[in-house]
C-alpha positions in Angstrom: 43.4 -45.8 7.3 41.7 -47.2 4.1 38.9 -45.0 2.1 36.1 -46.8 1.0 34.7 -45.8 -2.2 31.5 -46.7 -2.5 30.4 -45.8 0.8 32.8 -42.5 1.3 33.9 -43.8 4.7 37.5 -44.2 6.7 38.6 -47.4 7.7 40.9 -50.2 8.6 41.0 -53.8 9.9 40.7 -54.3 13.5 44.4 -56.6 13.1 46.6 -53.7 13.1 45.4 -51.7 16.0 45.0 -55.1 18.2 48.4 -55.9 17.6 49.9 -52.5 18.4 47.9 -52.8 21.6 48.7 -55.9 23.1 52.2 -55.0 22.6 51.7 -52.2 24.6 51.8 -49.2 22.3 48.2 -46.9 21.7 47.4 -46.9 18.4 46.3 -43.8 16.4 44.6 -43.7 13.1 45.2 -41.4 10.8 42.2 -40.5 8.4 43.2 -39.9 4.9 43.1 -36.0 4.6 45.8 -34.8 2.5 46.4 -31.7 4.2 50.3 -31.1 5.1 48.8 -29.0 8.3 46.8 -32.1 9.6 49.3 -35.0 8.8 51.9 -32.6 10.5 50.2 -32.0 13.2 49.2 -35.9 14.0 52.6 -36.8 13.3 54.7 -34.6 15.6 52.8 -36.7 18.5 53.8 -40.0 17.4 56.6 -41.8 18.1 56.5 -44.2 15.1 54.9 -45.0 12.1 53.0 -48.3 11.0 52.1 -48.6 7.6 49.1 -51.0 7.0 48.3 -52.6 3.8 45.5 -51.4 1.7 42.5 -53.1 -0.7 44.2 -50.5 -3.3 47.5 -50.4 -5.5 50.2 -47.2 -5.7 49.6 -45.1 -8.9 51.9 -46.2 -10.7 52.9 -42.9 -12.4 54.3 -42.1 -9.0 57.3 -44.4 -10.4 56.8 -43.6 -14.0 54.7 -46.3 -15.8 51.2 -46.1 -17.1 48.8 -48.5 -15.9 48.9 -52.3 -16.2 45.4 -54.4 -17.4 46.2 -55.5 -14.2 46.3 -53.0 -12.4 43.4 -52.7 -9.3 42.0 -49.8 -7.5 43.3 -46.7 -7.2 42.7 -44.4 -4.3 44.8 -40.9 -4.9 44.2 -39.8 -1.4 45.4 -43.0 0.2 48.8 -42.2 -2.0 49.1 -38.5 -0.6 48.5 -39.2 2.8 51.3 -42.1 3.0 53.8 -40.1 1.0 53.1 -37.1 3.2 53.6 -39.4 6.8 56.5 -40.8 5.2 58.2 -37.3 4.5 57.3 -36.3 8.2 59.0 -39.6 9.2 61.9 -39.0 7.7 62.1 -35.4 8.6 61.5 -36.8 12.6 63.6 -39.8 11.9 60.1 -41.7 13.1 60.7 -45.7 12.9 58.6 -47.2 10.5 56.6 -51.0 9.8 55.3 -51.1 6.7 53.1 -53.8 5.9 52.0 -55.0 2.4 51.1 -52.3 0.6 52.8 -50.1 3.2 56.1 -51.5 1.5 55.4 -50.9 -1.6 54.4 -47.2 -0.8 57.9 -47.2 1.0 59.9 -48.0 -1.9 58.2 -46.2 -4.5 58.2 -42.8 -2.1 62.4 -43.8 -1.9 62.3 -43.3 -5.6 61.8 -47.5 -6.3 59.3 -49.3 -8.5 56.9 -52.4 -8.5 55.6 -55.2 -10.3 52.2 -54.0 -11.2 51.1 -58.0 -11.5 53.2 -60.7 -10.3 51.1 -63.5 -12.0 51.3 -61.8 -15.7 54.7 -60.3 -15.4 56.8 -63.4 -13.4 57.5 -66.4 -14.8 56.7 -69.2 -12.6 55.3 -67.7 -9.3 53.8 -69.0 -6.3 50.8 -68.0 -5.2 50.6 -65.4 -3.8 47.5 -64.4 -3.1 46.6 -67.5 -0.9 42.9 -66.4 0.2 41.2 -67.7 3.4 42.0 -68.7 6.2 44.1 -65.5 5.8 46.7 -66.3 8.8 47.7 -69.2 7.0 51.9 -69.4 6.6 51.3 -70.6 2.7 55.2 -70.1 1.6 58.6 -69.9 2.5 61.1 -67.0 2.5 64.6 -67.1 2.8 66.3 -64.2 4.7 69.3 -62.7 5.0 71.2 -60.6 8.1 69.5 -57.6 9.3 66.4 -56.9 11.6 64.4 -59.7 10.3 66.9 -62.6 10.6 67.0 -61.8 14.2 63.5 -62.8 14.8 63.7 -66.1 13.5 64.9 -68.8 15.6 68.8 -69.9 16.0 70.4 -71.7 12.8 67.1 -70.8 10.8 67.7 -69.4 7.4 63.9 -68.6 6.5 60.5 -69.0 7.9 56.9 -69.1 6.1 55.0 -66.1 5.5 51.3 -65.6 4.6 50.2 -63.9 1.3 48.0 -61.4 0.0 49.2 -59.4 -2.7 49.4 -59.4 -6.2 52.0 -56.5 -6.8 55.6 -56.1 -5.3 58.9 -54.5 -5.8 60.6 -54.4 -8.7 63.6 -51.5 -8.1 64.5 -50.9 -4.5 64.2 -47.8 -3.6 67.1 -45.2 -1.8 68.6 -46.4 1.2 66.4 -49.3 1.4 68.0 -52.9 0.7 66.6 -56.5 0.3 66.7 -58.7 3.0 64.4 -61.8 2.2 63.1 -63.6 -1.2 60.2 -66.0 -2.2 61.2 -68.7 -3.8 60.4 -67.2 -7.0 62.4 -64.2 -5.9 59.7 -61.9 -4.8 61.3 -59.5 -2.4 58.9 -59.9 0.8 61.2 -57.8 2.9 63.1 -54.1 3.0 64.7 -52.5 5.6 66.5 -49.0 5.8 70.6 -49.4 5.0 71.4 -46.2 7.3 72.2 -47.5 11.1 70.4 -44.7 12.4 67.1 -45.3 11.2 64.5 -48.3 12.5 62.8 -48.7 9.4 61.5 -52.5 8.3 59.1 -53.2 5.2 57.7 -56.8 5.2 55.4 -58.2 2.1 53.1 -60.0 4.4 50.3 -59.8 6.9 52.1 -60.3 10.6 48.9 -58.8 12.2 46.9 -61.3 11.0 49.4 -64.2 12.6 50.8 -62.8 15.7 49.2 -64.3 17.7 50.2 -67.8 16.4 53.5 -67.3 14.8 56.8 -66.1 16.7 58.4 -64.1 13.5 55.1 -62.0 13.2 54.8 -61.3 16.8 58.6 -60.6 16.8 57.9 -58.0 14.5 55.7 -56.1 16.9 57.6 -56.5 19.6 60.3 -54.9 17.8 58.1 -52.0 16.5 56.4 -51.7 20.1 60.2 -51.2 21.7 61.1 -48.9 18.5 57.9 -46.6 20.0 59.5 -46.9 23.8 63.1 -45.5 22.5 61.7 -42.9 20.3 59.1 -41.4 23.0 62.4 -41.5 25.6 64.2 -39.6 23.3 61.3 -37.1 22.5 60.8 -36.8 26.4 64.6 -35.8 27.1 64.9 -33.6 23.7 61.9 -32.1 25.5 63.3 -31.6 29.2 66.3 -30.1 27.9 
């Protein structure tokens, strides 16, 4: 979930869970407590992991830089309950989608960095931070094999993405590599290098267009059958 500051309150956009739901999958929100007892206790009856984005941006001395003029909002809870989920992940080999800021968080909890503020720090960017209507497709990616390209139809080489961000990686982090670009070479998706592990990381918002857009839906569809392998495998580890 999100943590609203002025109000003191939990939550998160209604996108994320309709998504998971239509795909078949129950969605479960995690409130941002940073207790290891509570985040291990949710996560041992999970069978994957979705990352949302997040109104706020990673602390930046989690990757060893002080703050940028640039930089927004801060939440230190929202920071210790992701890095906590993704430790119990790994630990569980949980698959994982990471969304937005869910990527960034990936990458910096793997050891990588960001850009704390594309428009001040890249020369020549798109935009990307496109506004409303938010399900818009504003700009193109080019994408290279892995998960990713095999959503996107036959022959294709890229697809257009919607945008709402003004950080992104910079250094990828361990066992995590590249596999699409903006055209001003803004990574805008990760995915885990080890065959073992179902882990994708994509820069935009595919619960805002899945409805609309094959590669978005694609994307939960993928996550949603990640969830069916991981429960059959918890059910036989369990029946012995």
């Amino acid at each position: 979930m999100r943590l609203e500051l002025e109000t003191d309150r939990f939550y998160l956009g209604r996108d994320y869970s309709e998504a998971v739901e239509a795909m078949g999958c129950t969605p479960v929100h995690i409130a941002l407590i940073p207790s290891e007892e509570y985040i291990s206790s949710v996560v041992e009856s999970l069978d994957a992991i979705l990352l949302p984005g997040s109104d706020s941006d990673v602390d930046p001395a989690l990757f060893g830089e002080p703050p940028h003029p640039k930089l927004g909002r801060v939440v230190p809870e929202k920071d210790a309950v992701d890095r906590m989920i993704l430790d119990r992940a790994e630990e569980h080999n949980l698959p994982i989608l990471a969304i937005c800021f869910g990527m960034q968080a990936l990458n910096v909890h793997r050891g990588g960095s960001l850009i704390q503020d594309i428009n001040s720090e890249i020369k020549e960017p798109v935009k990307h931070e496109q506004g409303i209507p938010r399900d818009r497709n504003s700009h193109s990616i080019a994408v290279e094999k892995g998960i990713l390209a095999g959503f996107l139809p036959e022959g294709a080489k890229g697809c257009k993405v919607n945008s709402h961000h003004h950080q992104a990686i910079r250094n990828i982090g361990a066992n995590l590599k590249a596999t699409a670009w903006a055209p001003d070479g803004i990574v805008e998706c990760i995915e885990d290098t080890r065959p073992d592990r179902n882990v994708l990381g994509v820069q935009w918002h595919p619960e805002l267009s899945w409805k609309a857009d094959s590669v978005s839906s694609s994307i939960f569809r993928w996550f949603a059958e990640c969830c069916g392998r991981s429960q059959s495998s918890r059910a036989s580890l369990a029946a012995g």
